[in-house]
C-alpha positions as CSV (number, residue, x, y, z in Angstrom):
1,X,129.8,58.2,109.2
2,X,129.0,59.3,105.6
3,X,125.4,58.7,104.3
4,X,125.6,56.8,101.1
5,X,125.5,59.1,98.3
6,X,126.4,62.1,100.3
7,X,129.8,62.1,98.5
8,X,128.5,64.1,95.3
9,X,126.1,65.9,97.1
10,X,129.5,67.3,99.1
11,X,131.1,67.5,96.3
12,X,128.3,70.2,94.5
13,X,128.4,71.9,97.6
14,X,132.0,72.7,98.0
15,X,132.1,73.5,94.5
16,X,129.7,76.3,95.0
17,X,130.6,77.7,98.3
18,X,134.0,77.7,96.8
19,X,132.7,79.5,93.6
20,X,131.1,81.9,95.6
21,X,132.7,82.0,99.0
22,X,134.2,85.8,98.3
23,X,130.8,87.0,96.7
24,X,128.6,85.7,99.3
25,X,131.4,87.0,102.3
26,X,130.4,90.6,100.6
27,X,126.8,90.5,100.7
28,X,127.0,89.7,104.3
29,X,129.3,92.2,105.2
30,X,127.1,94.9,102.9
31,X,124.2,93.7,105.3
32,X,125.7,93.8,108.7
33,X,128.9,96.1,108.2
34,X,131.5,94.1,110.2
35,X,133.7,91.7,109.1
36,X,133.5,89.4,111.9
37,X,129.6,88.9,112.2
38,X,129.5,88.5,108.3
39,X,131.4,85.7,108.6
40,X,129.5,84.5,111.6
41,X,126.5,85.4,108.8
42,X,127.5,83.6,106.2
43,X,128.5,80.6,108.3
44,X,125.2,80.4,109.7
45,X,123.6,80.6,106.2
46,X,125.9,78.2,104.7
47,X,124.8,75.7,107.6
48,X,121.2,76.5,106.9
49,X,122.2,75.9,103.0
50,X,123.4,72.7,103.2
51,X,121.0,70.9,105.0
52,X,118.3,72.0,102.4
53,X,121.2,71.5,99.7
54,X,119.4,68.5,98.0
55,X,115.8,70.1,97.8
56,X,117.5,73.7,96.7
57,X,119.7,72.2,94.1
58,X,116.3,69.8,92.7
59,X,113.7,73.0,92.8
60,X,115.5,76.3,92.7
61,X,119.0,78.6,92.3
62,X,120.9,77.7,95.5
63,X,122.3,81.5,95.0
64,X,119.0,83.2,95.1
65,X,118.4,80.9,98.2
66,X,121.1,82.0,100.4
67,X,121.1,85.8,99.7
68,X,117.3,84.7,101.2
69,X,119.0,83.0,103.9
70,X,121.6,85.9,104.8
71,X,119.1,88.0,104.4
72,X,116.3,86.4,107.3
73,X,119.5,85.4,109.3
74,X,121.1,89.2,109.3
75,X,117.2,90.7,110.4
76,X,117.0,87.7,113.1
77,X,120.5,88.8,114.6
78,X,119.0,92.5,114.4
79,X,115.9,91.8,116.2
80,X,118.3,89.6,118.9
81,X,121.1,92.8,119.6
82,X,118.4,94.9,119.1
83,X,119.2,96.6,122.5
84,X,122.9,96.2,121.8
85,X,124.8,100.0,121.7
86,X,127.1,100.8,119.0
87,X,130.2,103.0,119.2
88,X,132.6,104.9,116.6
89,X,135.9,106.1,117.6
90,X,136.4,109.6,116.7
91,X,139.9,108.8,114.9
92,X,137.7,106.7,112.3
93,X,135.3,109.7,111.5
94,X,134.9,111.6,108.3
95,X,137.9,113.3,106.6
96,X,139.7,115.7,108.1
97,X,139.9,119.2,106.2
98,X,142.9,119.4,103.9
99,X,143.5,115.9,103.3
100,X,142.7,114.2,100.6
101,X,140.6,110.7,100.9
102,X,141.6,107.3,99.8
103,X,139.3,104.6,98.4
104,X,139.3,102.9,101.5
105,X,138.6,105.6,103.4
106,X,136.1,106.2,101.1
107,X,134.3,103.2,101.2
108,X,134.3,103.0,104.9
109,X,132.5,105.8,104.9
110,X,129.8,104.4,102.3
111,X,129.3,101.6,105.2
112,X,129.2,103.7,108.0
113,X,126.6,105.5,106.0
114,X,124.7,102.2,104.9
115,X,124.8,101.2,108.7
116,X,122.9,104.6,109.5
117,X,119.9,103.7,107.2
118,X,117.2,102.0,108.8
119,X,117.2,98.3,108.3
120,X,114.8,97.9,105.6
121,X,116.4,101.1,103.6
122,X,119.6,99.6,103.8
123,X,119.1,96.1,102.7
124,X,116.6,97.7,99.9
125,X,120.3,99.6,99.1
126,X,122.2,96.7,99.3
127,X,120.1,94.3,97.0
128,X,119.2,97.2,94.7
129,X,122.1,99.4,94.0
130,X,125.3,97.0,95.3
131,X,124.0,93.6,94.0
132,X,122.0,94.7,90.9
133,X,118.9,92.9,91.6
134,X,115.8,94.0,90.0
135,X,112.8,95.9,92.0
136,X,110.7,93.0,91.1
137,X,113.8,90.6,92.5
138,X,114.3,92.8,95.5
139,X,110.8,92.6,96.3
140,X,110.5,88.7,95.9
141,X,113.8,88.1,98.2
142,X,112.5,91.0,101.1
143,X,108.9,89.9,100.7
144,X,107.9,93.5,100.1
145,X,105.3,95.2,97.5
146,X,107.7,96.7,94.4
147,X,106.3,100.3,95.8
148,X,107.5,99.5,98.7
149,X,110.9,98.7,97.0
150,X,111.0,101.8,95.3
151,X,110.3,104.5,97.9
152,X,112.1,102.4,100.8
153,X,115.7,102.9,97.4
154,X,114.6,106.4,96.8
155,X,114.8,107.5,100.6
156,X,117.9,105.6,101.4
157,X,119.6,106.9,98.3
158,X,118.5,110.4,99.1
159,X,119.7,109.7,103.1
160,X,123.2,108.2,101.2
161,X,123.3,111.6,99.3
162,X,123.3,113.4,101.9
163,X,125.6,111.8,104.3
164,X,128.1,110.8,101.6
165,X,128.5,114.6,100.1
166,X,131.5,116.1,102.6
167,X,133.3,112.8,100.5
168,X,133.1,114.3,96.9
């Protein structure tokens, strides 16, 4: 049963997700590196979006509210597989000498490494450096001092450099 004047409000709200259904999917898998649980990410967030659809849409950017969303929901699903192992086959390691790499191979390999930062590095990273927020935004959406912005992008860019360097 459809509340009366839920029609528009569905309406508004399929237009966006449908507007930014392939952005948002990215930003989820840049914060949790699988395909599968960024869509169990997103999902969750766009849940957690429309119930506070009419308030978001009356006081605030519904976009700068989910990235918020993904963001809290990604670091609960941390703390909750905290304990959870993680394995990587050999075959889907780091070039092999004498071949050339591809983009993909390349950008599996930025993940792997974005994975290997710690948790607050890597969504400093993500927001900073893949999204293009500003150190003022990045700190407003983590809750974090723009110092603390800074040095956490300066040490996971430095770790990235690093790791990243056999794939120049």
């Amino acid at each position: 049963m459809r509340r009366r004047g839920s029609g528009s409000r569905d309406e508004a709200f399929s237009a966006f997700v449908l507007a930014r259904q392939g952005h948002l999917r990215a930003i989820a898998y840049s914060l949790c590196g699988d395909w599968h649980d960024a869509d169990d990410l997103l999902q969750t967030a766009l849940t957690k979006l429309y119930v506070a659809w009419p308030r978001v849409t009356r006081d605030g950017s519904p976009e700068a509210y989910i990235r918020r969303i993904l963001v809290h929901v990604n670091i609960d699903d941390h703390r909750r597989r905290s304990r959870r192992v993680r394995t990587v086959p050999l075959e889907s390691g780091p070039d092999r000498p004498g071949r050339a790499s591809t983009p993909t191979e390349d950008r599996s390999a930025l993940v792997a490494a974005l994975q290997a930062l710690p948790e607050q590095q890597r969504k400093v990273v993500v927001l900073r450096h893949w999204l293009g927020l500003s150190v003022r935004e990045t700190a407003a959406e983590l809750q974090l001092s723009e110092g603390t912005v800074k040095s956490h992008s300066s040490r996971g860019l430095a770790a990235l450099e690093v790791v990243l360097a056999p794939h120049r």
